[in-house]
Every structure is written in C-alpha cells, then in structure tokens.
Steps between C-alpha positions, in 0.01 A plus 500: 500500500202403296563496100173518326419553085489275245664176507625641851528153630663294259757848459593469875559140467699507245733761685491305811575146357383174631551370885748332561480096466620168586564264272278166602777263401814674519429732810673765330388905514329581171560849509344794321656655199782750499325889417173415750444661818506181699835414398706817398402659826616279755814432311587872548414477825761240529200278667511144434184394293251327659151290529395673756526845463363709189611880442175534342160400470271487231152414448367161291195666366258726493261412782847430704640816433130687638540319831911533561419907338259558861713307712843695438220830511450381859811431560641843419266706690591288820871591398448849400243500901816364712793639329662773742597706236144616401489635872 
C-alpha cells in the first residue's frame, strides 16, 4: 500500500512505531510502543518480537519514499503477471 497526502510520512510512522533496537550496553530489546503497528500486531499474532523482521515498512523521506513507491509498482505487476489466479 502506498499512503500519500499531507504529512503522509510522518502519519505512517507514527502508526507503525520505531524498529525494534538493541540496547548498546545492556543488550536488551528496546521495543516499540504499545498502540503501533510494529508492536500490537505481532503480539496478536502471538509472534515473538523481533530485530529482524518488521510487519511494516515505511519510508524515511520524501525522495525515499519516490524510489521504494516504483519499486513495490514493479513489484506488483510481476505479482499480479505470475499469480495463477489472474489466468
């Protein structure tokens, strides 16, 4: 899905919350807050949280969010080419 409007970007990443992180001196998860995607949505999953894997992805900036935009484009026409069901 690509969100775009006004303040679009800092909108999404407020909803999807910050990566997860390790603390440098503790080596402890600093996980995102309760109510963002990134954390409520793997918990109802019953999925342990992770570093490594992110339910969502959201762009930095602008000029970020123009390049990621036309790869997922290209990306979805190869899915929508190979997927059996359009056959």
């Amino acid at each position: 899905m690509i969100v775009e409007g006004e303040n679009a970007i800092a909108e999404i990443r407020g909803l999807a919350g910050p990566t997860i992180k390790k603390n440098k001196e503790t080596g402890e998860l600093i996980l995102p807050p309760v109510g963002t995607i990134r954390r409520d949505i793997p918990t109802a999953l019953g999925q342990e949280l992770d570093m490594t894997k992110n339910v969502i992805h959201s762009s930095d900036g602008a000029a970020a969010a123009e390049l990621e935009g036309s790869i997922f484009a290209e990306l979805k026409k190869e899915y929508i080419k190979n997927d059996d069901r359009t056959k």
